[in-house]
C-alpha positions as CSV (number, residue, x, y, z in Angstrom):
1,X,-7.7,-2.9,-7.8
2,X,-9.2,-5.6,-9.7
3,X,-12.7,-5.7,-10.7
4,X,-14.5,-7.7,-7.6
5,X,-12.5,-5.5,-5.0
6,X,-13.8,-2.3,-6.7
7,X,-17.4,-4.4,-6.1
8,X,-16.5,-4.4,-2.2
9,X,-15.6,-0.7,-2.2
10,X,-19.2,0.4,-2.6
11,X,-20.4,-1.7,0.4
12,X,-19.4,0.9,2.7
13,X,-20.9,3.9,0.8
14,X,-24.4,2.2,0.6
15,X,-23.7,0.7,4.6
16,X,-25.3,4.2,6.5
17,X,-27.6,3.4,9.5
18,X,-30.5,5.9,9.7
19,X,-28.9,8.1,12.1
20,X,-26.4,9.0,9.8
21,X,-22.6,9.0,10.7
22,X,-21.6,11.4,13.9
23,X,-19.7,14.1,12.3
24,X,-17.1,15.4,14.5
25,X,-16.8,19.0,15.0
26,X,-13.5,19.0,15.2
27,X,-11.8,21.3,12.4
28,X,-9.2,20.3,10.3
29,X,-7.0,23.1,11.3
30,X,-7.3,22.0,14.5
31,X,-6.5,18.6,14.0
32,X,-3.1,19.5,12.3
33,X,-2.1,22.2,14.7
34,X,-0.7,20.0,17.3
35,X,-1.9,22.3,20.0
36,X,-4.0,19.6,22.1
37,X,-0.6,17.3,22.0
38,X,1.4,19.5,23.8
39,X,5.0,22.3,22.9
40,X,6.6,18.9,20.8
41,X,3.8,18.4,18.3
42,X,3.7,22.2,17.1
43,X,4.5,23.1,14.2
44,X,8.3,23.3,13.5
45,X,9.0,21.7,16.8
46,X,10.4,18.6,14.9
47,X,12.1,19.4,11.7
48,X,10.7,17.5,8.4
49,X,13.3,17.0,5.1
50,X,12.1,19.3,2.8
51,X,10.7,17.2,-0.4
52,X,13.4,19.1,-2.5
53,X,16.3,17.0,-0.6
54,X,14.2,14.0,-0.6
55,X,14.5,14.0,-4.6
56,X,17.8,16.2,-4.9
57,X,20.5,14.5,-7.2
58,X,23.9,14.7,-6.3
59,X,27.2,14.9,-8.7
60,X,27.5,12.0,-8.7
61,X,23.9,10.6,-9.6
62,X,23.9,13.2,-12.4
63,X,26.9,12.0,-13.7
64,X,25.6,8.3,-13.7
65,X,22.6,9.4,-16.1
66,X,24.8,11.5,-18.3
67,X,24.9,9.6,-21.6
68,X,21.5,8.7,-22.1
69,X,19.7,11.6,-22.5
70,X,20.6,12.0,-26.2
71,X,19.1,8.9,-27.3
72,X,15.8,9.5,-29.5
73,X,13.6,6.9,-28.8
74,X,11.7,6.9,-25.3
75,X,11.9,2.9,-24.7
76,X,15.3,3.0,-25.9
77,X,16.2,5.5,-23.1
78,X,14.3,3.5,-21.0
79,X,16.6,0.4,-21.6
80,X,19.6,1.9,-21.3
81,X,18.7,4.0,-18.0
82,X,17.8,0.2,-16.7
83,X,20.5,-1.4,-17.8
84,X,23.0,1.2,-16.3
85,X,21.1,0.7,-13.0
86,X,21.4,-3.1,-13.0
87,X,25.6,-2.4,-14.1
88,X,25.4,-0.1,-10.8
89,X,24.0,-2.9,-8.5
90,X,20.6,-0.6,-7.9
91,X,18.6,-3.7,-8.5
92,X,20.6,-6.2,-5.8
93,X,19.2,-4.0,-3.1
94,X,18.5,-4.9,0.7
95,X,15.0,-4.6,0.6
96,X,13.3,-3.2,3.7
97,X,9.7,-2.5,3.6
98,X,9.2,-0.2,6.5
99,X,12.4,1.6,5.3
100,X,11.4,4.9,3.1
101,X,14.7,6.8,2.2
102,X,14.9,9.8,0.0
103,X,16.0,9.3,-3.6
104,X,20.1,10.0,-2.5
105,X,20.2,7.3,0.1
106,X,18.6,4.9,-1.7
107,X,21.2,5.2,-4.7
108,X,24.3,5.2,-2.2
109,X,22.9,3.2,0.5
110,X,21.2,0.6,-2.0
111,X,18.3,-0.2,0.3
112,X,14.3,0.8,1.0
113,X,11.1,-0.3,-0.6
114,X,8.8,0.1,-3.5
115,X,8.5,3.7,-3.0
116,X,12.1,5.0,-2.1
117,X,13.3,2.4,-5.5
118,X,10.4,4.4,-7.4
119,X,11.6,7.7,-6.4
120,X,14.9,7.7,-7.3
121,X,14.2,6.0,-10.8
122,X,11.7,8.5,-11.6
123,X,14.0,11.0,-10.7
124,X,16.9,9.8,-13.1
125,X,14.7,8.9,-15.7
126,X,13.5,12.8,-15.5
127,X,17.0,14.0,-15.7
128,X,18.0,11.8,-18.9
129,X,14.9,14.0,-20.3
130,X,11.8,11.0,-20.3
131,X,8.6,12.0,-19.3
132,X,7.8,9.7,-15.9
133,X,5.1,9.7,-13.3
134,X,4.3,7.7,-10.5
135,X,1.3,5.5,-10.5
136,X,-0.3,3.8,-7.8
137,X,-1.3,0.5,-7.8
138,X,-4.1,-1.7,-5.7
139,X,-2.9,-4.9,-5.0
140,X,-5.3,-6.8,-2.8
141,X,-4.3,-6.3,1.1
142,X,-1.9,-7.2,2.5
143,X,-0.9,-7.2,6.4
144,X,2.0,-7.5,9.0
145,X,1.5,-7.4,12.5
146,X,3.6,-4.6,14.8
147,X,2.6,-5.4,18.6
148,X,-0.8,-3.4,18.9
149,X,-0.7,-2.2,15.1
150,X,-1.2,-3.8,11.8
151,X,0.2,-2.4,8.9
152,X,-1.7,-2.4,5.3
153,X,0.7,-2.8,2.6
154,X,0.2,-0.6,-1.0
155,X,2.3,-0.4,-3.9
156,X,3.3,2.3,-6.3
157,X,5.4,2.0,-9.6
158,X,6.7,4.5,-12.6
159,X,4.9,4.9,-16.4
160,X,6.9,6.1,-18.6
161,X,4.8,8.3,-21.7
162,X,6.4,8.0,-25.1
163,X,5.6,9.9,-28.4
164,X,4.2,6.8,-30.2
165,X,1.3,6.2,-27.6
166,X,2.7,3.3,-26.1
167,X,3.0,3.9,-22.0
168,X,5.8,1.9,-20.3
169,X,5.4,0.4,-16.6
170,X,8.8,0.4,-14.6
171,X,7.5,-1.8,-11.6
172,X,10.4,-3.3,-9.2
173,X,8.3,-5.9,-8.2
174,X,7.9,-7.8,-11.3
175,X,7.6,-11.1,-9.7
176,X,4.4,-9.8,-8.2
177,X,2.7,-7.9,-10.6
178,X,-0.3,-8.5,-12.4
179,X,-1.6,-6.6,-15.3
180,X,-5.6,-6.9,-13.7
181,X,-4.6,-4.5,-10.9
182,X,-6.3,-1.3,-11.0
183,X,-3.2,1.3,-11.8
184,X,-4.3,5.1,-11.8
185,X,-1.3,7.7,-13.0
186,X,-0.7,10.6,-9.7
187,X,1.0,13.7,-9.5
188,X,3.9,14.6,-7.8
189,X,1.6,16.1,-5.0
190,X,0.2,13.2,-4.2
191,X,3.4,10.5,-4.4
192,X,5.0,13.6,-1.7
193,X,2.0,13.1,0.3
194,X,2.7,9.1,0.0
195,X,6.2,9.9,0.8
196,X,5.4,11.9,4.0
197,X,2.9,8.9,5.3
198,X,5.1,6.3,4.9
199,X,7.9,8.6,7.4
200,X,5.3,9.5,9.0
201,X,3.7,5.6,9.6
202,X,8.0,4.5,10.1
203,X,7.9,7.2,13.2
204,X,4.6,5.6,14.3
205,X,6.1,2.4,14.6
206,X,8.8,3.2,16.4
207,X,6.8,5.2,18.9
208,X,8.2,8.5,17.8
209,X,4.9,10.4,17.9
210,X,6.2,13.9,17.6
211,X,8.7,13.0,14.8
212,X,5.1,11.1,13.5
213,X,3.1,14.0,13.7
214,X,5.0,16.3,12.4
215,X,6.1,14.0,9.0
216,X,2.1,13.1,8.6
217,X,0.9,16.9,8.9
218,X,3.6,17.6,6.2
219,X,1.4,15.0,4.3
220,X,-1.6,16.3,4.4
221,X,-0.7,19.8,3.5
222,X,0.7,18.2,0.1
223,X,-2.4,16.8,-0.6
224,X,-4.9,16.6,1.7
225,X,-7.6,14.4,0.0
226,X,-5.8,11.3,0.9
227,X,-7.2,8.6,3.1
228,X,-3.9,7.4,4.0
229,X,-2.3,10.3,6.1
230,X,-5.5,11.2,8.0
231,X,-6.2,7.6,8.9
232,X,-2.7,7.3,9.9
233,X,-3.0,10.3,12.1
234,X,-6.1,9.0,13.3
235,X,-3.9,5.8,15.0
236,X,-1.8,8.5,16.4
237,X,-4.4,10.7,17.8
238,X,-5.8,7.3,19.7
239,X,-2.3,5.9,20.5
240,X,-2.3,9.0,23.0
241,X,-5.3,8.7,24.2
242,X,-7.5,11.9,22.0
243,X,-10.2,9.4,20.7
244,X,-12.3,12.6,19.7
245,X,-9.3,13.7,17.3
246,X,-9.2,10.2,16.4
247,X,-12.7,10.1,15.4
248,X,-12.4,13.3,13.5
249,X,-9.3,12.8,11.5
250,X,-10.8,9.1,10.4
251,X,-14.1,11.2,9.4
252,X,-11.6,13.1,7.1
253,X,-10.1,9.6,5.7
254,X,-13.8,9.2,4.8
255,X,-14.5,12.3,3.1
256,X,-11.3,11.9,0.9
257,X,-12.1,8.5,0.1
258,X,-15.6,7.1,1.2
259,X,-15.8,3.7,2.4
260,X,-12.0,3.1,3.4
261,X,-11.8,-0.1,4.9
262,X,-9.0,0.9,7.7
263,X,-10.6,4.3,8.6
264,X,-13.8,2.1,8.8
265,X,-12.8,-0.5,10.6
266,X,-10.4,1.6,13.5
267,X,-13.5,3.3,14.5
268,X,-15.2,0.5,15.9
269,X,-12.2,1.1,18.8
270,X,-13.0,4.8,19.0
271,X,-16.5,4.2,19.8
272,X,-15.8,1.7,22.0
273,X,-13.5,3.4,23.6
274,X,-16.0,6.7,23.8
275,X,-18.2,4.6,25.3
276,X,-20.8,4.9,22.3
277,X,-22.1,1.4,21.8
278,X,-24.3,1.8,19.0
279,X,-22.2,3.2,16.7
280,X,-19.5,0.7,17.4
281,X,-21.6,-1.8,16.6
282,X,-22.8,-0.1,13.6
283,X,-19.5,0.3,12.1
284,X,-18.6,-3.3,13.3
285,X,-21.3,-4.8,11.6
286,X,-19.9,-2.8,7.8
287,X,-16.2,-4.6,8.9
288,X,-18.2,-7.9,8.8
289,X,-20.2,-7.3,5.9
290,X,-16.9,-5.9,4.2
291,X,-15.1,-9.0,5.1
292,X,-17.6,-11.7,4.1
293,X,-17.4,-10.2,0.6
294,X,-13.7,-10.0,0.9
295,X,-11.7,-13.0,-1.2
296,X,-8.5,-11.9,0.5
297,X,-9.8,-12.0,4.2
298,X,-11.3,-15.7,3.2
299,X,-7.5,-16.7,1.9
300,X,-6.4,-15.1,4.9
301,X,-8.4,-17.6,7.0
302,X,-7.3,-20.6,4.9
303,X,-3.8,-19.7,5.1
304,X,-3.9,-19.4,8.8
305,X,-6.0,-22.9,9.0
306,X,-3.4,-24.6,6.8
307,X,-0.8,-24.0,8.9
308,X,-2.1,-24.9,12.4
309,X,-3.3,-28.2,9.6
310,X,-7.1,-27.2,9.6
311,X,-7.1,-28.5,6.5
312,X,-11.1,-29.1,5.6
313,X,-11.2,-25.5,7.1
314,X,-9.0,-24.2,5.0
315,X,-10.8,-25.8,2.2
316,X,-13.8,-24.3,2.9
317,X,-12.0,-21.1,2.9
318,X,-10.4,-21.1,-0.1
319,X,-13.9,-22.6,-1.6
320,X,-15.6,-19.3,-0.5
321,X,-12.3,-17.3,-1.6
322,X,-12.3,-18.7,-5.3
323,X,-16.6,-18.0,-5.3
324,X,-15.8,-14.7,-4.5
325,X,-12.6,-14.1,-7.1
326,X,-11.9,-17.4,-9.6
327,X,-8.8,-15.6,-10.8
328,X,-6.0,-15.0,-8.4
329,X,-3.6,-17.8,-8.7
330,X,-2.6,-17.6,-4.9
331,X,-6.2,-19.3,-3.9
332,X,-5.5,-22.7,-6.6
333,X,-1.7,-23.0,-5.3
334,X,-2.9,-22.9,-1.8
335,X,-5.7,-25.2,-2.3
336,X,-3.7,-27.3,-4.4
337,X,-0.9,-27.6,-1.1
338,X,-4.1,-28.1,1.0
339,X,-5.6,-31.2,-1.1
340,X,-1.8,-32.7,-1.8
341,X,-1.7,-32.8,2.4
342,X,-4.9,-34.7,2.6
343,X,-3.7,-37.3,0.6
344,X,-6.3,-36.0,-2.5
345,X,-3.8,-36.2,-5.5
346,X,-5.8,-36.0,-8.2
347,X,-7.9,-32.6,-7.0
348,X,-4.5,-31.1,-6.1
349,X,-3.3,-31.8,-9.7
350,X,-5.9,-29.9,-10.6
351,X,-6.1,-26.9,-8.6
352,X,-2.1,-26.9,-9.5
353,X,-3.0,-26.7,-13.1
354,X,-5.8,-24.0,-12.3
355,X,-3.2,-22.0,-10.8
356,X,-0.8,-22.2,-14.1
357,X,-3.2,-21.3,-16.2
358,X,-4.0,-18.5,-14.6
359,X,-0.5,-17.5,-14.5
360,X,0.0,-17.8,-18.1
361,X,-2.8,-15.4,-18.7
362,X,-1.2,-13.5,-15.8
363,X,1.7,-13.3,-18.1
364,X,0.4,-12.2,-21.6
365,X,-1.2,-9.6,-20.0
366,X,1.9,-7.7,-18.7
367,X,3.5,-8.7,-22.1
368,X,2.0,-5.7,-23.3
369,X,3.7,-3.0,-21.8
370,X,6.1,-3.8,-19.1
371,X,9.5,-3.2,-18.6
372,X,10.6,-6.1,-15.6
373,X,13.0,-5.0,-13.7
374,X,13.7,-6.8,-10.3
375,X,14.9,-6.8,-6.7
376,X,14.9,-8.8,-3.6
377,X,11.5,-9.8,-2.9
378,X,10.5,-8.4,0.7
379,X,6.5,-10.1,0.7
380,X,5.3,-10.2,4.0
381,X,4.0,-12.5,6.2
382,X,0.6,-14.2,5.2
383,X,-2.2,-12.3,6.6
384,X,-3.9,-13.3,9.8
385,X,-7.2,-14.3,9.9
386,X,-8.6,-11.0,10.9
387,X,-6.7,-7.6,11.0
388,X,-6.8,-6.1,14.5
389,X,-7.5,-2.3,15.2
390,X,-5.6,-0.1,14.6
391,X,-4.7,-0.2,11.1
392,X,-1.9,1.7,9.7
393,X,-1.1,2.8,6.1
394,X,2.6,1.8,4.9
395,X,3.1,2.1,1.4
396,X,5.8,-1.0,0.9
397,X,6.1,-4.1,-1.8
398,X,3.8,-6.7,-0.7
């Protein structure tokens, strides 16, 4: 995540009352052994694909990659493993964002998001003999509204290592990417775990809580120091009405990753709903403080204003949005659209021109080390002003 995000992170670690957080004494064991959900949500009582058929190859995918694997240089096996994929049609793909597949189905199927397109090229790149990992990438927030739920958006690409130092970044959302974003490489533990959450999250959303459970405990146990899966199971926990498992399994979202904004902010409605006032308000009063030094929650606001044509509101937004973060080129088009409907030319002109510049430098940046590939674009719908609780973790292309 870029540098004024990383800024907002800390809030919550520095945001304790002097009572301290309640710490639940719920166990973790407990927590994952489905015993307080009833016979479905034990474990084995809902089958889970094991990772190993997730990533398998078939025949017919090994014979696509054979060919390339005798070529010498790593950004020339790069190119041709890319350029075979674009011949096969794997980059005109029906997008989907809440659509995980494993790495099989997205190949025959040609469909699923950031994730299952990552998966199966790190897989074929590993078979043609480069050296490929996943990395995950913090793009500012983004959400989409399901009914009671509100699902945060991530993204993950590929980085391919080569013998000459120079590191290759296979992202399949090109359009969108900017070299600022904070990228850190992960192991194949932790893109399973991401795997898992995003079934898991899918089942959620379809109110499939067993199937849910069962995919989001398989998370967990492949790497359990993950905000994502516990915050996730957290949702679950409360969609069924345990708001003391809920409150426990956001506590472990905390411990894995301290001052997570979603495990933060869904337990102001576990307090509320265990009657405990004064933590609620506590923890209501960081998701204000969070938000007020958020640029994206601001943009949020002006996006919403501009289109019921608030338009001095939306300006003040996206006034407060570009104090906060003067580099995002989202803010100047927006304000730009914002002063052109006001009938202010000129300024529009120029928050247009801001926006270019920004990216061009946008641009020369990614120069450096990117391989663009692209498919259909699946953004989702602008942000609304402020995300309800409870928030869900989806790992798809914003």
């Amino acid at each position: 995540m870029r540098a004024s995000l990383l800024a907002i992170g800390v809030v919550f670690l520095a945001a304790c009352t002097a009572s301290g957080p309640h710490r639940s004494e719920i166990a973790a064991a407990d927590l994952l052994s489905g015993d307080t959900l009833g016979p479905s949500f034990a474990a084995g009582a809902t089958p889970v694909i094991p990772l190993e058929d997730a990533r398998a190859l078939d025949d017919e995918m090994l014979a696509f990659a054979r060919g390339i694997d005798d070529v010498a240089d790593e950004s020339a096996q790069a190119g041709l493993l890319l350029d075979a994929m674009k011949r096969q049609g794997l980059f005109a793909l029906d997008y989907n964002d809440t659509s995980t597949h494993t790495v099989s189905e997205t190949f025959h199927e040609r469909r699923g998001n950031c994730l299952s397109f990552t998966m199966l090229f790190v897989e074929l790149a590993r078979a043609v003999g480069l050296r490929v990992h996943f990395q995950l990438v913090d793009v500012p927030p983004r959400w989409s509204h399901d009914r009671d739920l509100v699902v945060i958006a991530n993204h993950v690409n590929a980085i391919i290592e080569s013998r000459f130092g120079k590191e290759l970044v296979v992202d399949f959302n090109a359009a969108d990417f900017h070299g600022d974003y904070r990228m850190r490489r992960i192991g194949d533990d932790y893109a399973a775990a991401l795997y898992y959450t995003n079934l898991g999250a899918e089942a959620l959303l379809r109110r499939d809580f067993a199937s849910s459970f069962a995919l989001l405990r398989e998370a967990v146990q492949h790497h359990a120091d993950i905000a994502a899966p516990w915050v996730n199971l957290g949702v679950l926990f409360g969609k069924l009405g345990r708001f003391d498992y809920a409150e426990a399994a956001y506590m472990r979202a905390l411990d894995a990753e301290p001052g997570d904004r979603s495990a933060v902010t869904n337990l102001v409605g576990v307090y509320t709903a265990l009657g405990d006032t004064a933590r609620a308000e506590e923890y209501r009063e960081r998701v204000r403080h969070y938000r007020d030094l958020n640029p994206y929650y601001h943009y949020a606001r002006a996006q919403t204003a501009f289109a019921e044509m608030r338009l001095e509101d939306a300006l003040g937004e996206l006034r407060h949005a570009i104090r906060l973060k003067n580099d995002d080129r989202e803010f100047y088009a927006l304000q730009g659209e914002t002063l052109e409907a006001l009938g202010r030319d000129a300024d529009a002109a120029k928050s247009f021109a801001r926006a270019r510049a920004v990216t061009r430098q946008d641009a020369l940046v990614r120069e450096s080390a990117l391989l663009r590939t692209s498919t259909t674009s699946g953004r989702l719908p602008p942000s609304p002003a402020a995300a309800p609780e409870p928030s869900l973790y989806l790992l798809t292309q914003p």
